[in-house]
NUKEGU-862189 format. One record per residue (C-alpha): x, y, z; residue number from 0; chain. Coordinates in steps of 0.2 Angstrom, whole numbers, plus 2048, in hexadecimal, padded with zeros to 3 digits. Each point is the difference from the previous one (the first is absolute). Layout:
N
((X Y Z) NUM 'A'),
...
# end
This chain:
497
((398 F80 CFA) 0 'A'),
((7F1 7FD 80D) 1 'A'),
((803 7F0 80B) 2 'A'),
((7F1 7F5 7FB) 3 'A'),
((7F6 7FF 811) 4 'A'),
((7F1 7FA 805) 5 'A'),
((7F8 812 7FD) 6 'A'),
((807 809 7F4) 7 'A'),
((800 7EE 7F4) 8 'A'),
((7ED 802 804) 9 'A'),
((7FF 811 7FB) 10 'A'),
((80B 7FA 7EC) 11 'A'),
((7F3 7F0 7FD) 12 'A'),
((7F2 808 808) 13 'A'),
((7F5 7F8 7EE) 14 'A'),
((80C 7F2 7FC) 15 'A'),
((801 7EE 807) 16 'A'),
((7FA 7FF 811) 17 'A'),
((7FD 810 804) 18 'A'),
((812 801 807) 19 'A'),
((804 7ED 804) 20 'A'),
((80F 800 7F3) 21 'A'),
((7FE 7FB 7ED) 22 'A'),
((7F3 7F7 7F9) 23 'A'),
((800 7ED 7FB) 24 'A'),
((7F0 801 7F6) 25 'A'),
((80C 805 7F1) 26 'A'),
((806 7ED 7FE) 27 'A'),
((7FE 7F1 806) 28 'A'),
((807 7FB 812) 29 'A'),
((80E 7F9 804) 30 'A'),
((7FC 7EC 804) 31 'A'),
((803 7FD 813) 32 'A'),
((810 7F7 805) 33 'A'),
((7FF 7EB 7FE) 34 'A'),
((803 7F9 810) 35 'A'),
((813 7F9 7FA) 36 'A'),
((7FF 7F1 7F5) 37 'A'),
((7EF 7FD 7FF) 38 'A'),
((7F6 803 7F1) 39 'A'),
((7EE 808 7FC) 40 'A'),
((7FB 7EE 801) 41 'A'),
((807 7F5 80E) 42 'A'),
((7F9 7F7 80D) 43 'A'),
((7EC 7FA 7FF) 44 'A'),
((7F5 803 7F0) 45 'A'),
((7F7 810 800) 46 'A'),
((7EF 7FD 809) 47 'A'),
((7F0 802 7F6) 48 'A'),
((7FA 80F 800) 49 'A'),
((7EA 7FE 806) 50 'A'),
((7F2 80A 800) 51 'A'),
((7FD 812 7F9) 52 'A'),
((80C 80F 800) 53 'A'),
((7FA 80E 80B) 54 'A'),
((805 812 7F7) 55 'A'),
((801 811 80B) 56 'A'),
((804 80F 7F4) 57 'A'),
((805 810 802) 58 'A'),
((7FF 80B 7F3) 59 'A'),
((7FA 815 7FA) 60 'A'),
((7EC 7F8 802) 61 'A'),
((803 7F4 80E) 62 'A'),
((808 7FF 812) 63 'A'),
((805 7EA 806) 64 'A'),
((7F0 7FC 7F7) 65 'A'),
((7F9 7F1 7FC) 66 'A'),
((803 7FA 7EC) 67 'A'),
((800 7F1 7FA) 68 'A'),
((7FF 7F0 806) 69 'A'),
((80E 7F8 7F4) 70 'A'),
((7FF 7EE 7FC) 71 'A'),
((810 7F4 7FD) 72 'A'),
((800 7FA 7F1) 73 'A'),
((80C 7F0 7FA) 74 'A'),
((811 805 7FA) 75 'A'),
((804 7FC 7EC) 76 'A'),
((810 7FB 806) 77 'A'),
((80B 7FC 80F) 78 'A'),
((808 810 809) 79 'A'),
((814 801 7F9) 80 'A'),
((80B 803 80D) 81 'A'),
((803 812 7FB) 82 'A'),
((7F4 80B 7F9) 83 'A'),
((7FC 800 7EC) 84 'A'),
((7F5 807 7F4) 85 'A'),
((7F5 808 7FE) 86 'A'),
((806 80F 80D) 87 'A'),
((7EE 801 809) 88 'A'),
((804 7F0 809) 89 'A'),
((805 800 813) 90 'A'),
((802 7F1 807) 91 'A'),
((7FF 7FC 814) 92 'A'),
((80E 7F4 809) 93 'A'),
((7FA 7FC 80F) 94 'A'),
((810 7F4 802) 95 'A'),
((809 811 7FF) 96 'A'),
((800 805 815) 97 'A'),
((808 811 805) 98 'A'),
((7FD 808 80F) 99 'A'),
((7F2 800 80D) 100 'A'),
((7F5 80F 802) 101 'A'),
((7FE 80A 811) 102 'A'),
((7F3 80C 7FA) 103 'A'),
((7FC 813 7FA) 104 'A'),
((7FC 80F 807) 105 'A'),
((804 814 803) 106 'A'),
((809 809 810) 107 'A'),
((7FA 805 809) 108 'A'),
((804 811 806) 109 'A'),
((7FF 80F 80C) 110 'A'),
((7F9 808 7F3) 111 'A'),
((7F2 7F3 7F9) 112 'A'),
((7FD 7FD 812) 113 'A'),
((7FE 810 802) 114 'A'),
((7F0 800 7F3) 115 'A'),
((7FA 7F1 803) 116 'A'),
((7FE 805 815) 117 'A'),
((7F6 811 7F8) 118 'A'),
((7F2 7F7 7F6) 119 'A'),
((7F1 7FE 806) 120 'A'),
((801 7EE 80A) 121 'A'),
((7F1 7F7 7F4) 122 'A'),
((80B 806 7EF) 123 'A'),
((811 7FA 809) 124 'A'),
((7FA 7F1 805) 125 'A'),
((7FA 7FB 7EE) 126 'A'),
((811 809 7FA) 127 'A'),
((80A 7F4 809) 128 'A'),
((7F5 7F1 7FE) 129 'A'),
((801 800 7EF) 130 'A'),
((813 7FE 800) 131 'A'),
((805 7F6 80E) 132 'A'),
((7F1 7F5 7FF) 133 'A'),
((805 7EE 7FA) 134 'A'),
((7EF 801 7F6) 135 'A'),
((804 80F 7F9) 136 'A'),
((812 80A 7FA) 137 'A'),
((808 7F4 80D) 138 'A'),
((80E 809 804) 139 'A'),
((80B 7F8 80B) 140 'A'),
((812 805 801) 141 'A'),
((801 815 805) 142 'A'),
((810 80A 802) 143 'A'),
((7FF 80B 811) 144 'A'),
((80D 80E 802) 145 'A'),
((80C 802 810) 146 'A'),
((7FD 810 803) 147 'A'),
((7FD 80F 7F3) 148 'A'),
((802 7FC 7EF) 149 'A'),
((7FD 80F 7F2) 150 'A'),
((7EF 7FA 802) 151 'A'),
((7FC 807 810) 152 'A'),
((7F7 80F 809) 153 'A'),
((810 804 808) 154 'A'),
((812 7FE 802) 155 'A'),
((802 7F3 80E) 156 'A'),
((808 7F2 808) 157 'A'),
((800 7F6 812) 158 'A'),
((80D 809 807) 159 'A'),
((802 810 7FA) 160 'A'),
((80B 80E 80B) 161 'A'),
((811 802 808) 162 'A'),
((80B 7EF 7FF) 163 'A'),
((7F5 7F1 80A) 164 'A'),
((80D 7F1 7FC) 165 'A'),
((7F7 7F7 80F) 166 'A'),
((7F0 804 7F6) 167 'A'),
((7F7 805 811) 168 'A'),
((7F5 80A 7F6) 169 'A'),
((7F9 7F4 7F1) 170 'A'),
((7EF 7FE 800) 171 'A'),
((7F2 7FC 7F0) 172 'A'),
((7F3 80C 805) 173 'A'),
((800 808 7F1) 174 'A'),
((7FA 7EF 7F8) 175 'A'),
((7F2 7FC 80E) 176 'A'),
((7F5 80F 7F8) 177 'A'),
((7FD 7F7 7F0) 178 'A'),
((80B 7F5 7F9) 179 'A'),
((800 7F3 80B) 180 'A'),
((7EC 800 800) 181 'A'),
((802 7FF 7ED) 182 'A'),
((80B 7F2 802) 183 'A'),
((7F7 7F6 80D) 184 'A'),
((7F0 803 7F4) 185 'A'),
((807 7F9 7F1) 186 'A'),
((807 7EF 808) 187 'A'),
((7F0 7FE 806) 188 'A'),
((7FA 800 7F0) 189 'A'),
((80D 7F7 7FA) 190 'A'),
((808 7F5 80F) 191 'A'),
((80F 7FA 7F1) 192 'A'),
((805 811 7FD) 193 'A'),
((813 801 801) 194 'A'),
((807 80E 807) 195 'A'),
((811 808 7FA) 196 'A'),
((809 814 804) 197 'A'),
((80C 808 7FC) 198 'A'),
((80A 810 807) 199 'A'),
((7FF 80F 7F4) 200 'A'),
((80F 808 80D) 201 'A'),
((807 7FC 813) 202 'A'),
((7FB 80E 80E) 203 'A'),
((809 813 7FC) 204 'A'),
((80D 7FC 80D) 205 'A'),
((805 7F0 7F9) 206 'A'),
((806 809 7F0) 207 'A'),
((80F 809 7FA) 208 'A'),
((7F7 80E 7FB) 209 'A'),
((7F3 801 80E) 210 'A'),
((7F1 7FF 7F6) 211 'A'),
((7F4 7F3 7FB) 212 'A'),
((802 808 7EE) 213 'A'),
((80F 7F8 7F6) 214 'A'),
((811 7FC 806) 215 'A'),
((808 7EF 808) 216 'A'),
((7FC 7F9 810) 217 'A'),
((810 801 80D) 218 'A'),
((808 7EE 7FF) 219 'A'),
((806 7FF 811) 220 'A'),
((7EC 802 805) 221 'A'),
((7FB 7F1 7F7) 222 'A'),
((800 7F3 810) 223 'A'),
((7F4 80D 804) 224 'A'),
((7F6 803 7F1) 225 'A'),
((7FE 7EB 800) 226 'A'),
((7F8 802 813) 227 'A'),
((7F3 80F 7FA) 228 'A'),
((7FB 7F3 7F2) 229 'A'),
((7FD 7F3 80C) 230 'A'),
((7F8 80B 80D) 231 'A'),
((7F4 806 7EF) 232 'A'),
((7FC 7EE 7FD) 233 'A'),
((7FC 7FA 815) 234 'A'),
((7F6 812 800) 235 'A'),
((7F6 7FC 7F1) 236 'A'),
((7FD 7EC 806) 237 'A'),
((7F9 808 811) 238 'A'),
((7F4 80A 7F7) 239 'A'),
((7FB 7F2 7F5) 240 'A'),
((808 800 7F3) 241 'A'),
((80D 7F4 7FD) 242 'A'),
((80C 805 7F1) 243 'A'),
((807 7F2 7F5) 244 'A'),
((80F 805 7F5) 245 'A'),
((80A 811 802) 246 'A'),
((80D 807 7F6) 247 'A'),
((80F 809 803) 248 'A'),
((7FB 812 7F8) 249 'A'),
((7F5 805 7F0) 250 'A'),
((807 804 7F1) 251 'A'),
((814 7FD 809) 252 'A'),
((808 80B 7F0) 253 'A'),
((7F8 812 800) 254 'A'),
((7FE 80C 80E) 255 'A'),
((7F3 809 7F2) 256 'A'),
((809 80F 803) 257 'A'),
((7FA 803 80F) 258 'A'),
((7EF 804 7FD) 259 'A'),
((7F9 7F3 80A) 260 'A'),
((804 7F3 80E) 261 'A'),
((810 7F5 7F8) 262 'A'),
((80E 7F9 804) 263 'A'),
((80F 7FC 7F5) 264 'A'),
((804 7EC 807) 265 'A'),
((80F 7FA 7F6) 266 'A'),
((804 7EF 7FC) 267 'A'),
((80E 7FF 80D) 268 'A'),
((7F4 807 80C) 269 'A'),
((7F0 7F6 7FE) 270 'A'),
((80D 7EF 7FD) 271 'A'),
((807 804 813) 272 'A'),
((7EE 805 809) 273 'A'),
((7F9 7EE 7F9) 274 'A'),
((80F 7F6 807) 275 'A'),
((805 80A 810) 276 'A'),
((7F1 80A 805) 277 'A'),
((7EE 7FF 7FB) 278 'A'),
((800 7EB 7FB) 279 'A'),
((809 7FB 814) 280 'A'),
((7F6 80F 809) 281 'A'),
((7EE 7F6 7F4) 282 'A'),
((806 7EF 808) 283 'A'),
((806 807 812) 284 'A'),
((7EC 807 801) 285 'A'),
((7FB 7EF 7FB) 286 'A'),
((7F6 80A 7F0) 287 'A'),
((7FE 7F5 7F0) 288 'A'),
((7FE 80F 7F7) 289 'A'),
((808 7FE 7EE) 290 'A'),
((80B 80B 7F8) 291 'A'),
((7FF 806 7EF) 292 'A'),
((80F 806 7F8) 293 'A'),
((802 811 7F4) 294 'A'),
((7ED 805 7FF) 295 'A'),
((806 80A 7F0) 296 'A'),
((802 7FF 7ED) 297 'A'),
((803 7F2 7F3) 298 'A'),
((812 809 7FC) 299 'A'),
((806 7FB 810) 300 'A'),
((800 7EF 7FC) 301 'A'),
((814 7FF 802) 302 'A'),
((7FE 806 812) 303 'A'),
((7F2 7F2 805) 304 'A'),
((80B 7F5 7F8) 305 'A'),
((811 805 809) 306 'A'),
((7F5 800 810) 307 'A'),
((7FB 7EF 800) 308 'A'),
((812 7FB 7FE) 309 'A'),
((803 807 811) 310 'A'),
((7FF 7EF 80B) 311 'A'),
((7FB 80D 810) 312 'A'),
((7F1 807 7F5) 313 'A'),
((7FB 7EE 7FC) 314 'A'),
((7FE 7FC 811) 315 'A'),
((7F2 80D 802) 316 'A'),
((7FA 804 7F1) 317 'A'),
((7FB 7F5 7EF) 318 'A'),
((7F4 80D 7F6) 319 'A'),
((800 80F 7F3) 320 'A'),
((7F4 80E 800) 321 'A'),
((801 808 7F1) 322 'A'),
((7F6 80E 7F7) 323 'A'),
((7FC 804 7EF) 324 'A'),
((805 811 7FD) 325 'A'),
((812 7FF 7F7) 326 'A'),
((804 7EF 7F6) 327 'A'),
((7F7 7F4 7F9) 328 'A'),
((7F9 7F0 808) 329 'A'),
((80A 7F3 7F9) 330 'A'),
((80D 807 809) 331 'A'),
((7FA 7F8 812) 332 'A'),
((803 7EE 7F7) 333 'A'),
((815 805 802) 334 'A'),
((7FE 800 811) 335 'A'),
((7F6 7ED 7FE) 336 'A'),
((80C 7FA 7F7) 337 'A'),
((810 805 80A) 338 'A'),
((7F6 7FB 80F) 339 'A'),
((7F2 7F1 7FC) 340 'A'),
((7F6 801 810) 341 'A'),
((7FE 814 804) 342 'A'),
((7F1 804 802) 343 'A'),
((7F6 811 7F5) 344 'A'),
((7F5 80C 805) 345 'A'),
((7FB 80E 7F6) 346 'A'),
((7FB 80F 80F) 347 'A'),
((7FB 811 7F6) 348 'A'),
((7F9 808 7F0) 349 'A'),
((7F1 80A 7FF) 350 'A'),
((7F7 80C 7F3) 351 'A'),
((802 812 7FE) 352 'A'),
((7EF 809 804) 353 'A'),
((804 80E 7F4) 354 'A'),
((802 7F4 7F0) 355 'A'),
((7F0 803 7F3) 356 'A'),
((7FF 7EB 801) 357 'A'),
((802 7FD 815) 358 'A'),
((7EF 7F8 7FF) 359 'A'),
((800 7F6 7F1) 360 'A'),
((810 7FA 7FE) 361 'A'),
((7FD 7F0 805) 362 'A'),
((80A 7F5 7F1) 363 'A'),
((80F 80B 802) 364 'A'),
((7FE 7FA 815) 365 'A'),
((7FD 7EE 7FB) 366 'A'),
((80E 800 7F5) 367 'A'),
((80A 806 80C) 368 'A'),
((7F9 7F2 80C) 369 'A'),
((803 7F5 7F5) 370 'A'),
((813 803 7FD) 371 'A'),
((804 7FF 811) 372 'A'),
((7F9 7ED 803) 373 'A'),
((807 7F9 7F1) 374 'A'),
((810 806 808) 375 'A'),
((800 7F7 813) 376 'A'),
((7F8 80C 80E) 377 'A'),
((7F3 7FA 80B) 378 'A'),
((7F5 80F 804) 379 'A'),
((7FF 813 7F7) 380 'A'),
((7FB 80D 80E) 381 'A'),
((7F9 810 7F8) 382 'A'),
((805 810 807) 383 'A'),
((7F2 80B 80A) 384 'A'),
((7F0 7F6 802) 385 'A'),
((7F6 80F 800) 386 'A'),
((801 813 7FF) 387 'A'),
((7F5 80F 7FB) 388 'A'),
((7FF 809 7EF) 389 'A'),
((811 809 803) 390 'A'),
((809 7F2 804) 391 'A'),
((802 805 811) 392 'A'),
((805 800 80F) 393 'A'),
((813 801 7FB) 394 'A'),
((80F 808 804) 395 'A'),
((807 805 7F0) 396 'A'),
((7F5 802 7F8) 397 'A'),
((802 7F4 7F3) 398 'A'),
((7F1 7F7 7F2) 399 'A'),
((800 7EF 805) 400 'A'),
((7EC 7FC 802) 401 'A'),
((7F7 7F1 80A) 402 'A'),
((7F9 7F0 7FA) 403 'A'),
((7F1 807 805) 404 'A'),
((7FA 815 802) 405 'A'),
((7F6 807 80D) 406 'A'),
((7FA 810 7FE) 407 'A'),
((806 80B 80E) 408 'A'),
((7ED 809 7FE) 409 'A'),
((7F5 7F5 7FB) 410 'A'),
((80A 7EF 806) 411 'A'),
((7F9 7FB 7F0) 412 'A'),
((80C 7EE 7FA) 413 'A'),
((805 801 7EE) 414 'A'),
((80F 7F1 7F8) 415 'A'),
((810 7FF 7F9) 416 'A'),
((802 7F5 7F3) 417 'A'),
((80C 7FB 809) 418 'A'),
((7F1 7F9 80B) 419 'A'),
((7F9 7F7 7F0) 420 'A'),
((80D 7F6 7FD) 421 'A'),
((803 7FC 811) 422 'A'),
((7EC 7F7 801) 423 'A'),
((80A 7F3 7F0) 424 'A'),
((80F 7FA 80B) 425 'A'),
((7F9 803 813) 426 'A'),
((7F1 7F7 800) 427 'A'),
((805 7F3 7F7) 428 'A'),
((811 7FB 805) 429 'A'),
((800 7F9 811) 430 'A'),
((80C 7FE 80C) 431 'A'),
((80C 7F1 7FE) 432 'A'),
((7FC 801 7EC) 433 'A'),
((810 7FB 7F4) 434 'A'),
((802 80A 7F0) 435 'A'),
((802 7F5 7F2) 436 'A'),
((806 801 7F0) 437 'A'),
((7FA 807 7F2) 438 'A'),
((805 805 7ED) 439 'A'),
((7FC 805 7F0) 440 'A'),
((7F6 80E 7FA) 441 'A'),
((804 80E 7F7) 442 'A'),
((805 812 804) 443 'A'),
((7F4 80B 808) 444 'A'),
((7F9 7F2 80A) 445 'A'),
((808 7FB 812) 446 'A'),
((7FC 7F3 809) 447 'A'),
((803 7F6 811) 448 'A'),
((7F7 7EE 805) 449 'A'),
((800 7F9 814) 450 'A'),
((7FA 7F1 808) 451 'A'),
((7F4 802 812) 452 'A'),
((802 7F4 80D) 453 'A'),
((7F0 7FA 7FC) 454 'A'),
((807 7FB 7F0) 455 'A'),
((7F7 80D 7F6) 456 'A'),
((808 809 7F0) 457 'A'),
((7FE 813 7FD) 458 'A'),
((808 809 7F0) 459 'A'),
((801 814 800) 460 'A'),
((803 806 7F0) 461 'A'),
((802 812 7FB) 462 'A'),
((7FD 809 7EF) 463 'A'),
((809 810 801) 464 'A'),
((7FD 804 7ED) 465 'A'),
((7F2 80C 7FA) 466 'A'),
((7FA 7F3 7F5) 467 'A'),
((7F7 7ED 805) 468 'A'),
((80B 7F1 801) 469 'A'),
((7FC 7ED 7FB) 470 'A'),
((806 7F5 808) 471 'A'),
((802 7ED 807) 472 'A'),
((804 7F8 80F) 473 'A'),
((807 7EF 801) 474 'A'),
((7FE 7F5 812) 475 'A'),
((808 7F0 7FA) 476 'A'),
((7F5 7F6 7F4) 477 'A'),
((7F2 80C 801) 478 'A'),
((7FF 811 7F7) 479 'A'),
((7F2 811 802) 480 'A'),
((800 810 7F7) 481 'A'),
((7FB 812 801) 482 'A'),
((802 811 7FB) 483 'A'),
((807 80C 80E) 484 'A'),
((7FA 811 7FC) 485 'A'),
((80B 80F 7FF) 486 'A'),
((806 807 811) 487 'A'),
((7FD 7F1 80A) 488 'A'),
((803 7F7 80E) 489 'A'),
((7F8 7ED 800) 490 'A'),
((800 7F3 80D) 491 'A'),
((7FC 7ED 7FC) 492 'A'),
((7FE 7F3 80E) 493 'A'),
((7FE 7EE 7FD) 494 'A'),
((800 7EF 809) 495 'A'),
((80B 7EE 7FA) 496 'A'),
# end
């Protein structure tokens, strides 16, 4: 039986849910999140008045974020139950109901979608990366950056590479000056909150047991060393002028992929004693504040984020879960909440497949998806490649993942994902420091997620992923407003108390 990676479970759900993100959740209603423990939907202050009119975007086969609506609040015939009732079209909002605080969205971005973006013409880049990192516009603002080559690269490379340098005389990030730094640099300009976080796809050849980049182990008596290269990556990068935020330990820590590609197989016993001894002391000893995420993998590893956090040595260091969404289902991330109240979630990698008939128009399956993984405690979702041409290239394998975002590697045309689409219902309107509240009720077919902005503004994203329209009403304390969500939708609603 085939291991279910990354690629090959992209190439099996190529046109179900998500395009290769796992299965769907469109098929029945999700999950309610987790209650803060003993607390109830309604403790603490009355539900504020909701004020004004609703704001509606809609995406949906004739329309792309576009205006519809406005909705007016209308009075409630009743008071909202403390549980959802009949009829099933009612959702109700909680704002009482505080789960975790939102960093931001975004894509990674990689040698390979710097790569394309650096070959556009500067006038058609500069509106590319505009409209995603402008707060204005897709404002994305938390981006995944790779140390070294990933799959996605033009070639095989790391910052040492060569005959055995454990004094790492030879490290240098020239490679990166050419374009991904400048892409980086660009893009915080545009956005000065974006967040930075990378991830090594393999340690330097020498470094491993089978002296290749491709699959195998890393050598555990070099992992003193391997902690240094990681901090001389991060002082190299802040020189440069990019300061990186959060690091993890390796991507995907359970898979060399067969070596087809840079990996590196990081068991738990491995990554648990590289925390503790080696890369958390060497982060501290540089004086970098530079946070480390832990298994940048799958929901099924939720045992082994669980058993790690245990570890008092790893605590020390390390107080957060990457997780992607490839094997497992969501819900399973709220185990490791529960064993361990405070971690923090971040949800670091997904991306379409650029061979699937529905790769720009599969925007409901992408919000569900979306959808799932908030009402389940993460605090960002990073896309895979933020950009690559028709092919889905550059890469090294090569494999069908595709980019939020084509460019034509002739015309440097820009086509969209749907993945893009239901981005614009999450990105722009969910800003940092937002709290995801609660919401319940509906019926299957139609997901739903609610936050709170620091400002104090609402916002509701609701997705249809039926083929046929969906009534329904939503319910903000005493006040009530209804409305048809067309078929193969994606709808945002924003509203003032």
């Amino acid at each position: 039986m085939e291991t279910p990676t990354r690629r090959n479970f992209l190439k099996t759900a190529a046109v179900s849910a998500a395009a290769g993100l796992g299965e769907s959740l469109s098929a029945q209603p999700l999950p309610p999140p987790a209650r803060p423990q003993n607390e109830s939907a309604h403790s603490g202050a009355p539900s504020p008045h909701p004020g004004g009119a609703i704001a509606w975007r809609i995406t949906d086969p004739g329309r792309r974020y576009a205006l519809a609506g406005p909705l007016a609040w209308q009075p409630a015939a009743a008071p909202a139950p403390s549980a959802p009732s009949s009829p099933q079209n009612e959702i109700f909002i909680y704002p009482q109901w505080r789960q975790q605080e939102i960093l931001g969205f975004g894509a990674a971005m990689t040698d390979a979608a710097c790569y394309n973006l650096a070959r556009m013409p500067r006038a058609g880049r500069e509106a590319l990366l505009h409209a995603f990192f402008s707060p204005r516009e897709l404002n994305f603002s938390v981006c995944r950056t790779c140390v070294g080559s990933s799959d996605y690269s033009r070639t095989l490379y790391s910052f040492d590479e060569g005959a055995p340098d454990p004094e790492l005389r030879r490290f240098s990030i020239a490679h990166d000056k050419a374009y991904i730094l400048p892409m980086l640099r660009r893009a915080r300009a545009l956005n000065p909150e974006l967040f930075l976080f990378s991830s090594p796809w393999s340690p330097p050849n020498w470094m491993k047991d089978n002296n290749s980049m491709k699959g195998g182990t890393i050598r555990r008596h070099l992992l003193p060393v391997y902690a240094q290269y990681m901090v001389k990556f991060l002082q190299a990068y802040r020189a440069a002028g990019v300061e990186i935020n959060a690091i993890s330990c390796q991507n995907e820590v359970d898979t060399d992929q067969d070596g087809h590609m840079p990996a590196c197989l990081f068991p738990q016993e491995v990554e648990v004693g590289y925390v503790g001894q080696n890369l958390g002391p060497a982060l501290r000893h540089a004086g970098l504040k530079t946070a480390i995420w832990l298994i940048d993998h799958n929901y099924n590893l939720w045992g082994r984020a669980i058993c790690e956090l245990d570890d008092p040595d790893v605590r020390r260091f390390a107080n957060a879960i990457a997780w992607h969404g490839y094997v497992g289902k969501p819900e399973w991330m709220q185990k490791v909440a529960a064993a361990h109240p405070g971690v923090e979630m971040y949800w670091t990698e997904g991306g379409p497949d650029y061979t699937a008939p529905d790769y720009a128009t599969d925007w409901a399956k992408w919000s569900d998806t979306f959808t799932g993984i908030l009402r389940n405690g993460p605090r960002c979702i990073i896309a895979w490649n933020l950009v690559l041409d028709e092919r889905g290239r550059p890469n090294i394998g090569p494999f069908s993942c595709g980019g939020v975002a084509t460019v034509n590697s002739i015309s440097k045309k820009v086509s969209y994902s749907g993945q893009f689409w239901a981005f614009n219902h999450y990105s722009r309107s969910i800003r940092r420091g937002a709290r995801i509240v609660g919401s319940e009720g509906g019926e299957p077919g139609v997901s739903h997620v609610a936050a709170i902005n620091p400002d104090g503004g609402y916002l509701l994203v609701l997705t249809n992923s039926t083929s046929s329209p969906r009534a329904v009403s939503i319910r903000h304390g005493d006040a009530a407003a209804a409305l048809s969500l067309p078929a193969d939708s994606v709808s945002t609603l924003t509203w003032t108390s």
